[in-house]
Backbone as a chain_set.jsonl record, in Angstrom:
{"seq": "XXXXXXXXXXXXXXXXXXXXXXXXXXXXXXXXXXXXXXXXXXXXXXXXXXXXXXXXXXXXXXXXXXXXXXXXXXXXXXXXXXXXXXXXXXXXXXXXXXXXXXXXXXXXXXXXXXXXXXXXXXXXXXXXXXXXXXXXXXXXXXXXXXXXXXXXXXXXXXXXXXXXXXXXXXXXXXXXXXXXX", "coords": {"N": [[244.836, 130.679, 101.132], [244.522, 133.426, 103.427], [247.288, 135.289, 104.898], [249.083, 135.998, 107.757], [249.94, 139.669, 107.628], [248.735, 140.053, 105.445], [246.539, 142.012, 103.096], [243.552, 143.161, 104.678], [240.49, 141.808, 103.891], [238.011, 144.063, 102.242], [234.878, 145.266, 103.137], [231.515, 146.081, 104.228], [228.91, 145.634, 106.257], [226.258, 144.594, 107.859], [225.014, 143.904, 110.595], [223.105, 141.213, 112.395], [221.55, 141.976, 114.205], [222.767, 145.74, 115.812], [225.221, 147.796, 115.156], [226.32, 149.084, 112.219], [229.198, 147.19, 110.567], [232.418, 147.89, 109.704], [234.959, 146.958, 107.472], [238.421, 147.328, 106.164], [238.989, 148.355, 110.133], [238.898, 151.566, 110.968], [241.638, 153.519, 110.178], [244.073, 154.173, 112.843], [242.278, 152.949, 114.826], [240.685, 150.737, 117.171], [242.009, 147.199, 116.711], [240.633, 144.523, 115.103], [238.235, 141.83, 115.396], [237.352, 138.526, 113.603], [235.346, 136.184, 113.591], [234.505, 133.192, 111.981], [231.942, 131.261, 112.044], [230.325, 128.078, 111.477], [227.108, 127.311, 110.515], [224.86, 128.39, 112.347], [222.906, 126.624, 113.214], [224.432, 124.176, 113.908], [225.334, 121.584, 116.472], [228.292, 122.291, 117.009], [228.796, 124.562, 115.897], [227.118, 125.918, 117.991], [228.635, 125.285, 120.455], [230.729, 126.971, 119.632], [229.854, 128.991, 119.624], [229.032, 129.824, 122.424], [231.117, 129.585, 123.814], [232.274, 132.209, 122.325], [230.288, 134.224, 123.825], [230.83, 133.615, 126.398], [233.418, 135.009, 126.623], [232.967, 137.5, 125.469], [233.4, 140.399, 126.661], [235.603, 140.376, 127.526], [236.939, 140.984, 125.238], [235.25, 143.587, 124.564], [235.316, 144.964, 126.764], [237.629, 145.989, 126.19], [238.184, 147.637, 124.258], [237.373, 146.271, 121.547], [236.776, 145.237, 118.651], [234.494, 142.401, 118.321], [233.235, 140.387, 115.965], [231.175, 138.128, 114.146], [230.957, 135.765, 111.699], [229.012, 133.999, 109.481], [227.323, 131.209, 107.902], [224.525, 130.951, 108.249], [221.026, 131.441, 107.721], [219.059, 134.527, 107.584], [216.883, 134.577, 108.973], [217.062, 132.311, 110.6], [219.214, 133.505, 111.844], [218.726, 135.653, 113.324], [216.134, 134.456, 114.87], [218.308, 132.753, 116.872], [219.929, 134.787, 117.737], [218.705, 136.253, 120.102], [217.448, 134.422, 121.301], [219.483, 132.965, 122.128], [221.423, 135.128, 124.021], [222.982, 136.112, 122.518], [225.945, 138.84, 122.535], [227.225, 139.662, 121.016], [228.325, 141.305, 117.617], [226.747, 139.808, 115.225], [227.109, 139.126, 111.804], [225.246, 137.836, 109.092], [226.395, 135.468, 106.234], [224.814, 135.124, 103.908], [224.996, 134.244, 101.154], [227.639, 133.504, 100.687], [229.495, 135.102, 100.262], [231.649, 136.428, 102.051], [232.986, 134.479, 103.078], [234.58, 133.476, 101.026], [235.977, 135.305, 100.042], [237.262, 135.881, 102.138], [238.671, 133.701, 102.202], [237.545, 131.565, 103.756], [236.985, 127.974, 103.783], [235.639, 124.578, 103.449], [235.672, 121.446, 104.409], [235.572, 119.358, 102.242], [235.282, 116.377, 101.795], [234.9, 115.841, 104.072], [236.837, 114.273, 105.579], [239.541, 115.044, 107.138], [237.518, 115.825, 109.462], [236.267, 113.728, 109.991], [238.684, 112.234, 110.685], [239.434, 113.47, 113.055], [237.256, 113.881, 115.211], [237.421, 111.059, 115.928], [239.334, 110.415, 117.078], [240.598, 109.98, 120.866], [240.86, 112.337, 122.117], [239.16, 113.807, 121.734], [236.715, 113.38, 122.164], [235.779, 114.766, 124.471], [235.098, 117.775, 123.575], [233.079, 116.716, 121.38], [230.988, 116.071, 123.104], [230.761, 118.438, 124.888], [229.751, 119.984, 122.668], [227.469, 118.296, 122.109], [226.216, 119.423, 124.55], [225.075, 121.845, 124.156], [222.603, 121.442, 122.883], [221.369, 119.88, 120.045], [220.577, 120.909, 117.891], [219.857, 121.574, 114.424], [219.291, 120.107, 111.591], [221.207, 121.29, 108.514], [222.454, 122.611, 105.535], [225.302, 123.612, 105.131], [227.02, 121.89, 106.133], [229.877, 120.849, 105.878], [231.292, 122.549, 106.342], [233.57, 125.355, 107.32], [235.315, 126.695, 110.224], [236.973, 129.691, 110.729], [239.075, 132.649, 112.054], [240.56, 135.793, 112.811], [242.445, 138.494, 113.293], [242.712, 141.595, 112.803], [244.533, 144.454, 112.509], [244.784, 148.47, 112.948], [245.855, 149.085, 110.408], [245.207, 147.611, 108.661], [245.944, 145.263, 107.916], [246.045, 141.719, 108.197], [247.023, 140.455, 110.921], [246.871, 138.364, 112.613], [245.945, 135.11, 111.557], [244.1, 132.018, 111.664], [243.239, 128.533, 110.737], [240.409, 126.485, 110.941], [240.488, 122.868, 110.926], [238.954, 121.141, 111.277], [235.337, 120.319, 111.765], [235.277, 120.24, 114.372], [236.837, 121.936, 115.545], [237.71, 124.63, 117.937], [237.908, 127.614, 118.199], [240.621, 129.606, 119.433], [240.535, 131.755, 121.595], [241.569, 132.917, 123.635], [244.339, 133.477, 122.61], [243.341, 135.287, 120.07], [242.353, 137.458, 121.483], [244.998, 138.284, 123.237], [247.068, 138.64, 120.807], [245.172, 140.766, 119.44], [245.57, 142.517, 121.847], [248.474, 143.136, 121.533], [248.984, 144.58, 119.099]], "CA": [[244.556, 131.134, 102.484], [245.053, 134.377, 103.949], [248.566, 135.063, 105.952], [250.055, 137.262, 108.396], [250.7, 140.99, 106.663], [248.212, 140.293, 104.037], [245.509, 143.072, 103.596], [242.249, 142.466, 104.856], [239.221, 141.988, 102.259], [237.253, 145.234, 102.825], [233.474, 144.338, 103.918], [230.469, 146.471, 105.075], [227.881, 144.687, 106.934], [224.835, 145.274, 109.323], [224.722, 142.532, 111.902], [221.368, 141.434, 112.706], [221.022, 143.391, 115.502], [223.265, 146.203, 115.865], [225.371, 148.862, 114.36], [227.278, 148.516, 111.27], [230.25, 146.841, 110.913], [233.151, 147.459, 108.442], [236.417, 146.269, 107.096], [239.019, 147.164, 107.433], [239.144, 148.958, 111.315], [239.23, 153.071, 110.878], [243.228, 154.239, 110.773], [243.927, 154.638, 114.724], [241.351, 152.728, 115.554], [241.291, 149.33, 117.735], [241.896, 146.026, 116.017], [239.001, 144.152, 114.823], [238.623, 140.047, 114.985], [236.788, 138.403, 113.168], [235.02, 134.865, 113.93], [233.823, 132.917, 111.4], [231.505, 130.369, 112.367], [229.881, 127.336, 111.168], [225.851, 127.565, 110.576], [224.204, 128.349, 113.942], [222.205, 124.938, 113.887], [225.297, 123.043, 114.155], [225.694, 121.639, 117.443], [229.757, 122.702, 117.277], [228.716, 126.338, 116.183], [226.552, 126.395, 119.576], [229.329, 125.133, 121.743], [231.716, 127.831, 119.552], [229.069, 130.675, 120.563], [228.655, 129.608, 124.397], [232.761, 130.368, 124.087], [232.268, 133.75, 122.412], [229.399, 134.853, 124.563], [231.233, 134.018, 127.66], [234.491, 135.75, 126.609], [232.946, 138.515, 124.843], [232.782, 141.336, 127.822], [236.989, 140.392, 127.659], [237.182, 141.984, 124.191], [234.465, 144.755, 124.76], [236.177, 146.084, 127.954], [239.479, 146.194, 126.029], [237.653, 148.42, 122.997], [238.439, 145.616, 120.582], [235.602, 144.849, 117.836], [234.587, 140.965, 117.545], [232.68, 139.885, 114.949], [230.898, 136.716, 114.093], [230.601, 136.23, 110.639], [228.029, 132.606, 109.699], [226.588, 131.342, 106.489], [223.304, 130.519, 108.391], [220.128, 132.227, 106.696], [218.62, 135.358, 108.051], [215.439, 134.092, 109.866], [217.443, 131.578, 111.734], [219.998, 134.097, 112.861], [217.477, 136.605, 114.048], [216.054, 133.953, 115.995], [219.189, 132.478, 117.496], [220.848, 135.469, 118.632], [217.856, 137.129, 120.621], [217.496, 133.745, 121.775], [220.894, 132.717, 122.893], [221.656, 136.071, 124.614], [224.604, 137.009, 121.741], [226.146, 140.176, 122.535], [228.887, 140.184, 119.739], [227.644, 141.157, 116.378], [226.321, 138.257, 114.239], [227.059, 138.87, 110.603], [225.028, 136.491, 108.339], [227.178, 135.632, 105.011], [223.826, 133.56, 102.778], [225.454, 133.605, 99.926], [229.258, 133.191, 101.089], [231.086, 136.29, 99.337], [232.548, 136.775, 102.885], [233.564, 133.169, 103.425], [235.106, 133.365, 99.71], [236.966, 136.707, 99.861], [238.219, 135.464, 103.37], [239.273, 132.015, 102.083], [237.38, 130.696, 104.809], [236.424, 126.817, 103.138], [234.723, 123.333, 103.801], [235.653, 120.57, 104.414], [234.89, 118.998, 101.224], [235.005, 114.979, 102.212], [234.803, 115.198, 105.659], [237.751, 113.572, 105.937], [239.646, 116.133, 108.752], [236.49, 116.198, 110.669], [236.048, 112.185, 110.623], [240.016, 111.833, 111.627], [239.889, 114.515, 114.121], [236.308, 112.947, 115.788], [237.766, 109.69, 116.368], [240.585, 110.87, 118.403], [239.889, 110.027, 122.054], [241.057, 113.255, 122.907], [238.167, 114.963, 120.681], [235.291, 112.866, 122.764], [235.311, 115.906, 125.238], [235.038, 118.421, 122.531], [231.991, 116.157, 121.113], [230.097, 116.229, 124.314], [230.628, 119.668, 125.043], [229.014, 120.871, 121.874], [226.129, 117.976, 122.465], [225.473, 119.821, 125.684], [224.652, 122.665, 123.551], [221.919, 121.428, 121.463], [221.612, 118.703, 118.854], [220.275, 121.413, 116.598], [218.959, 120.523, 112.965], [220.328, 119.635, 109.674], [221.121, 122.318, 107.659], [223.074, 122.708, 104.112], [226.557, 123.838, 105.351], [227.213, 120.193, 107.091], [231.109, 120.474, 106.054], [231.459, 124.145, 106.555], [234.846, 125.445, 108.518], [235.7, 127.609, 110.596], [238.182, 130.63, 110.924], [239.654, 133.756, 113.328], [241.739, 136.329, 112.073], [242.818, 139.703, 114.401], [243.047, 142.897, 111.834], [245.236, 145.877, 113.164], [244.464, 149.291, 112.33], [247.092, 149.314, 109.639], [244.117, 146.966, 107.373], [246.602, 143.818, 107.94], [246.366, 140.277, 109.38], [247.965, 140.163, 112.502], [246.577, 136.649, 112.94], [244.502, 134.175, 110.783], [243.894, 130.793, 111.942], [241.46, 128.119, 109.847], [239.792, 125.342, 111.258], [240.571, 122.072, 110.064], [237.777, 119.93, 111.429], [234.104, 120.793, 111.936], [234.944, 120.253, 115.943], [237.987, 123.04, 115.964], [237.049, 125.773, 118.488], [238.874, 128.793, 118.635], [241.285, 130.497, 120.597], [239.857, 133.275, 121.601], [242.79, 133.471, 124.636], [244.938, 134.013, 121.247], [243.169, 136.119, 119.489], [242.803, 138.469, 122.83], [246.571, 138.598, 122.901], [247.194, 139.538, 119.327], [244.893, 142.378, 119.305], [246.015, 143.794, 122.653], [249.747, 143.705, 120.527], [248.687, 145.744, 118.245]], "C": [[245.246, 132.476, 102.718], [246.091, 134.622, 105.096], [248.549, 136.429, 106.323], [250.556, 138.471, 107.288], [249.982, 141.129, 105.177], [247.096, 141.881, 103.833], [244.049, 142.202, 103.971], [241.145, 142.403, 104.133], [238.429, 142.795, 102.925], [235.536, 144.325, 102.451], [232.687, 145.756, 104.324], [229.041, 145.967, 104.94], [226.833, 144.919, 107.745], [224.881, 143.819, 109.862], [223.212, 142.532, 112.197], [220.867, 141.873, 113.588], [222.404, 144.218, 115.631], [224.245, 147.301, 114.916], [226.528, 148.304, 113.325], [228.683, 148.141, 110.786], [230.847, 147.159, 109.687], [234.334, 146.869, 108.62], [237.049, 146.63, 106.567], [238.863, 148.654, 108.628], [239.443, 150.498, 110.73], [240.843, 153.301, 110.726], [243.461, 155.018, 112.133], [243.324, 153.948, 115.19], [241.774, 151.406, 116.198], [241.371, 148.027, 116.727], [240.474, 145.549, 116.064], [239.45, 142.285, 114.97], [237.201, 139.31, 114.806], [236.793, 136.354, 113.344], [234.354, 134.182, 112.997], [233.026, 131.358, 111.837], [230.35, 129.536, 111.592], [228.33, 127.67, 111.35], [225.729, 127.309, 111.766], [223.357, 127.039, 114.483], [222.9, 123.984, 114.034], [225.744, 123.097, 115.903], [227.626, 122.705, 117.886], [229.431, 124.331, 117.338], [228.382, 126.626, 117.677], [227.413, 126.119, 120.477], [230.461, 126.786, 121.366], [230.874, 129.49, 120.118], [229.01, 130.882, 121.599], [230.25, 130.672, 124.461], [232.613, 131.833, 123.892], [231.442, 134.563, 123.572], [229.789, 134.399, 126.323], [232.535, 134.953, 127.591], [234.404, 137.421, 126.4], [233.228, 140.089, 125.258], [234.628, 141.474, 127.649], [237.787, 141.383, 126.721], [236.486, 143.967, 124.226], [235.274, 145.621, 125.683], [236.903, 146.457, 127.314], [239.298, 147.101, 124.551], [237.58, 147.759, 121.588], [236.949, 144.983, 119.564], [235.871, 143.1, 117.889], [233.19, 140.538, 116.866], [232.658, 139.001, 114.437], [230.376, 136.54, 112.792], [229.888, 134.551, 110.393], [227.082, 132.46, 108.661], [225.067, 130.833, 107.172], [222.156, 132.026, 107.759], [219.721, 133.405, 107.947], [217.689, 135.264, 109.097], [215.778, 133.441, 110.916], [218.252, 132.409, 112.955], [219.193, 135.381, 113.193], [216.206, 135.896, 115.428], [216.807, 133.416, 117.123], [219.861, 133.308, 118.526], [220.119, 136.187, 119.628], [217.525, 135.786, 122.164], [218.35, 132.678, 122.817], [222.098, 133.997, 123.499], [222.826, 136.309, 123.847], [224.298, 138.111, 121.86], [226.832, 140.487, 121.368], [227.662, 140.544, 118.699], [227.976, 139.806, 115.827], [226.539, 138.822, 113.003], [226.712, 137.793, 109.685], [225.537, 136.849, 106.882], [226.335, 134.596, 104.249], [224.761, 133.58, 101.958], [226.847, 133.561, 99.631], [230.306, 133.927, 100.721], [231.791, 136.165, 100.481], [233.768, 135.572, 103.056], [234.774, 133.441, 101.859], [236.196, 134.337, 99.884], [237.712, 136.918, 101.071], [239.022, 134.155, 103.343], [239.026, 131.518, 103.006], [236.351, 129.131, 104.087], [235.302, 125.909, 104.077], [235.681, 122.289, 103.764], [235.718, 119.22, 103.448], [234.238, 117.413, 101.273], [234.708, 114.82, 103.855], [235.842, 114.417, 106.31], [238.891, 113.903, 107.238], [238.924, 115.584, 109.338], [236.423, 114.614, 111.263], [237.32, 111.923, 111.702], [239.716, 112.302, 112.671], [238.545, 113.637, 115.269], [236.655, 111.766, 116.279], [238.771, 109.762, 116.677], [240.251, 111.031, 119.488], [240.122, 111.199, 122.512], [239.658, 114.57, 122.436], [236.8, 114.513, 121.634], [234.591, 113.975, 124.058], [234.661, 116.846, 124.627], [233.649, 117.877, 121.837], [230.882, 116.303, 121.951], [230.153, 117.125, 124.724], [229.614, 120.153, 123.962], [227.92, 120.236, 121.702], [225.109, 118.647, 123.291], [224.918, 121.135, 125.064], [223.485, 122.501, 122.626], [222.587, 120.445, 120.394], [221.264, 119.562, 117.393], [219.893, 120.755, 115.226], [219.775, 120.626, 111.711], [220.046, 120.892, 108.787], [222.514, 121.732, 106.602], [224.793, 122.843, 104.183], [227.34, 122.929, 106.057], [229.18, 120.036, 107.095], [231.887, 122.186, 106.173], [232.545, 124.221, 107.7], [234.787, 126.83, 108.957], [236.869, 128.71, 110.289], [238.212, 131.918, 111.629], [240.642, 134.26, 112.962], [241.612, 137.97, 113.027], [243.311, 140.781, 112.938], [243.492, 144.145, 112.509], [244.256, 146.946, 112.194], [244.558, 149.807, 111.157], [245.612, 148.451, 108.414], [244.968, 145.949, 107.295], [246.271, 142.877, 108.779], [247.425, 140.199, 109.703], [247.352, 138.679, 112.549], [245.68, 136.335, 112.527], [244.95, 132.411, 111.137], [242.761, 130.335, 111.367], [241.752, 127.031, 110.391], [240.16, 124.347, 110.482], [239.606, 121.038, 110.09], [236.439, 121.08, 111.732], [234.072, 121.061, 113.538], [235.538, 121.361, 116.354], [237.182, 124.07, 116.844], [238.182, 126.717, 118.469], [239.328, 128.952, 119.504], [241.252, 131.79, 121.105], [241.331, 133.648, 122.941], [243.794, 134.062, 123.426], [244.894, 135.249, 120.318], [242.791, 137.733, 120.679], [244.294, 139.221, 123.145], [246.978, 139.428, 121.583], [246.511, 140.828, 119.404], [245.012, 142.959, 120.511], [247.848, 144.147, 122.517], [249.937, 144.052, 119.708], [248.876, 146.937, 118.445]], "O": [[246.382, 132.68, 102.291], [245.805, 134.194, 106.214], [248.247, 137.482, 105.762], [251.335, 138.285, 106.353], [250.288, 141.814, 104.202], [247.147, 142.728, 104.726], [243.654, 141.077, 103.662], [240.959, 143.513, 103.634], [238.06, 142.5, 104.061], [235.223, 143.307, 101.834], [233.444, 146.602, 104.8], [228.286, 145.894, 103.97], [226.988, 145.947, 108.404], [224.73, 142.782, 109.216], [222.394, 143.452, 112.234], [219.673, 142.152, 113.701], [223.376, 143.465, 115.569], [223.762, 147.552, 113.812], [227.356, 147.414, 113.519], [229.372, 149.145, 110.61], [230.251, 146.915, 108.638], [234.735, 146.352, 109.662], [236.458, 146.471, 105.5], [238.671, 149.788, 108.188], [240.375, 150.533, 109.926], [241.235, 153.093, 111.874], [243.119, 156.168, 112.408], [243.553, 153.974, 116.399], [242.878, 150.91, 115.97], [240.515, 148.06, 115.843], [239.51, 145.936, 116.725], [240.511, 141.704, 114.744], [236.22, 139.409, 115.543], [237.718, 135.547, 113.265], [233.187, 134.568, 113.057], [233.749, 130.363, 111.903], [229.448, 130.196, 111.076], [228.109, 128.343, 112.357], [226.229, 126.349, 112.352], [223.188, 126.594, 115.618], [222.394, 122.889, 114.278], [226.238, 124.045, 116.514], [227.888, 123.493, 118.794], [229.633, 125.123, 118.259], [229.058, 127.317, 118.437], [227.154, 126.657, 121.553], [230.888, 127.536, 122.244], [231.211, 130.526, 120.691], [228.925, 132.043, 122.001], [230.473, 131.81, 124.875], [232.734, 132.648, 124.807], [231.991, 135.492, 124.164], [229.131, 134.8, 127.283], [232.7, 135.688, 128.565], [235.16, 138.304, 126.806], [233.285, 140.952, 124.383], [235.061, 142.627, 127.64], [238.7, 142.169, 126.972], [237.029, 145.052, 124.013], [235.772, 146.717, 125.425], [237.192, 147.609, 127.639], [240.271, 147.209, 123.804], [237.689, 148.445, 120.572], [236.18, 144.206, 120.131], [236.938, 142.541, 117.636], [232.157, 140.431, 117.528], [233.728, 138.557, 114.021], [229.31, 137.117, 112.581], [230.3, 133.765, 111.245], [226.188, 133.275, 108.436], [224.407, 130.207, 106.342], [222.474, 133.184, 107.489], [220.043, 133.187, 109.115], [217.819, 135.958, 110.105], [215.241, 133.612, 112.011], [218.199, 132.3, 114.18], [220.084, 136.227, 113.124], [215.673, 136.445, 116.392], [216.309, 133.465, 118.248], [220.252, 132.979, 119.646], [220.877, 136.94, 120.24], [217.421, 135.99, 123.374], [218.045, 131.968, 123.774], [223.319, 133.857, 123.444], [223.788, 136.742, 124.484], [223.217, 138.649, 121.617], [226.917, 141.614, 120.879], [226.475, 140.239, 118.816], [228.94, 139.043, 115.897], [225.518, 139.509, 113.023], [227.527, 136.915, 109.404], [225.347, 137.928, 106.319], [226.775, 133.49, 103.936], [225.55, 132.65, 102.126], [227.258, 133.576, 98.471], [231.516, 133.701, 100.756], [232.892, 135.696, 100.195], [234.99, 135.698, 103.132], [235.959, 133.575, 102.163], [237.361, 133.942, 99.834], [238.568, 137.791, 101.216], [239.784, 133.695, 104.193], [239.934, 130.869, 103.528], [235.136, 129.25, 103.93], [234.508, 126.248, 104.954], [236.571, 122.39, 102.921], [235.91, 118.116, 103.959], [233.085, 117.15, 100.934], [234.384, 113.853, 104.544], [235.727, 113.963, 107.448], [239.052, 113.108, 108.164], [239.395, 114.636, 109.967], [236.486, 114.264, 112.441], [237.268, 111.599, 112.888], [239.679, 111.445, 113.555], [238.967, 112.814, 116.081], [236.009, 111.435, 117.273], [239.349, 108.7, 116.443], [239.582, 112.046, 119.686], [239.535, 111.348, 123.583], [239.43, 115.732, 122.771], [235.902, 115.341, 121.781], [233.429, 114.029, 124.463], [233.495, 116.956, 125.006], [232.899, 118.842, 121.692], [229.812, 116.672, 121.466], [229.197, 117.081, 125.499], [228.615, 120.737, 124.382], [227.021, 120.924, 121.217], [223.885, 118.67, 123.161], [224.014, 121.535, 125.798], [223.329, 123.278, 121.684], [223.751, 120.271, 120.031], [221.502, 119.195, 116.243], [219.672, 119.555, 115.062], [220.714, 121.241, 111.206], [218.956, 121.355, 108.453], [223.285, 120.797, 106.813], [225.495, 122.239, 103.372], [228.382, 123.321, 106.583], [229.79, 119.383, 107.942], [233.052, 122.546, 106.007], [232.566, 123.508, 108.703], [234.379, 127.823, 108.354], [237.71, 128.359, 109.461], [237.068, 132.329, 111.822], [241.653, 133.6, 112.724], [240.49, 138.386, 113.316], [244.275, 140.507, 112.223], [242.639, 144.828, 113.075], [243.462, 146.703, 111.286], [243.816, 150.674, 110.696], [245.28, 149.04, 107.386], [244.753, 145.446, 106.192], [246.185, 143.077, 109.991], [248.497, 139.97, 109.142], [248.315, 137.933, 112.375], [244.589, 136.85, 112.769], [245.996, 131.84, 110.827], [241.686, 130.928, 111.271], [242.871, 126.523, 110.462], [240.25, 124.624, 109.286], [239.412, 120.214, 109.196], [236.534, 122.299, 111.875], [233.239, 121.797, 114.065], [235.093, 121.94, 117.345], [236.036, 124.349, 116.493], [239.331, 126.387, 118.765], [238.804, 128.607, 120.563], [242.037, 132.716, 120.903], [241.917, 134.731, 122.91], [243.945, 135.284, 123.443], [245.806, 135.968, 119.911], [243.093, 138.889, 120.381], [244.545, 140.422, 123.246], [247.144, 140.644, 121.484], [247.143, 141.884, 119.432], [244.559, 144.103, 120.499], [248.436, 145.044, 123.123], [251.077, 143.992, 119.249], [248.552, 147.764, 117.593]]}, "num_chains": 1, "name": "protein.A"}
């Protein structure tokens, strides 16, 4: 896993709509944070996008790149994001170099995601991301999340990884970090 002060794995990307993203942030420039999210047909992704796409305007005002990086296929995320009013850039990662060269994993047994699910305190968290869509079965079923804040400097300032399929980010967190940069 990637820590605090590591460098960041350099990246250039085209989002499916919008202008091109790289890695790491210009020298001077604002921090960058980077969202990695679970395939877009997973109910959890859709509750974790509702979050970005209400916060997103928080980062934008504040000059601060966020970026949604998502092993779902091309076709889907070209329909999704036009469709679910995303402002952020979408980065689709098919064939997972990003996920890989970010050490962002899976799940492998499901075993996290089951514990964490059957914790009454998770049954909110469940029904939140129902209310989003039951969405459809896709390939990435144990696929994790992760959120990492990159200074200008090309270091993690903050990487956090998902341990269950339900985890949502802290985007109040990662807001903080890159305005202490």
């Amino acid at each position: 896993m990637l820590r605090v002060g590591d460098p960041a794995p350099p990246f250039v990307a085209q989002p499916v709509f919008g202008l091109r993203t790289e890695m790491p942030p210009p020298p001077g420039g604002r921090p960058m944070v980077l969202c990695f999210v679970r395939n877009l047909a997973s109910p959890f992704s859709r509750a974790v996008m509702a979050e970005i796409q209400l916060r997103y305007p928080d980062f934008d005002r504040e000059g601060f790149s966020l970026v949604v990086v998502t092993p779902t296929d091309l076709t889907q995320a070209r329909d999704f994001v036009p469709r679910h009013h995303v402002l952020a850039p979408v980065v689709v990662d098919e064939d997972g170099a990003l996920h890989r060269a970010w050490q962002v994993g899976s799940d492998r047994a499901l075993a996290g995601s089951l514990r964490s699910l059957l914790q009454p305190a998770r049954v909110s968290a469940i029904m939140q991301a129902l209310h989003h869509g039951h969405g459809r079965p896709h390939r990435d079923i144990n696929q994790l999340g992760a959120q990492f804040v990159v200074g200008s400097d090309g270091r993690i300032a903050l990487a956090a990884y998902d341990r269950s399929i339900a985890d949502q980010p802290d985007l109040e967190s990662l807001l903080e970090c890159a305005r202490s940069l």
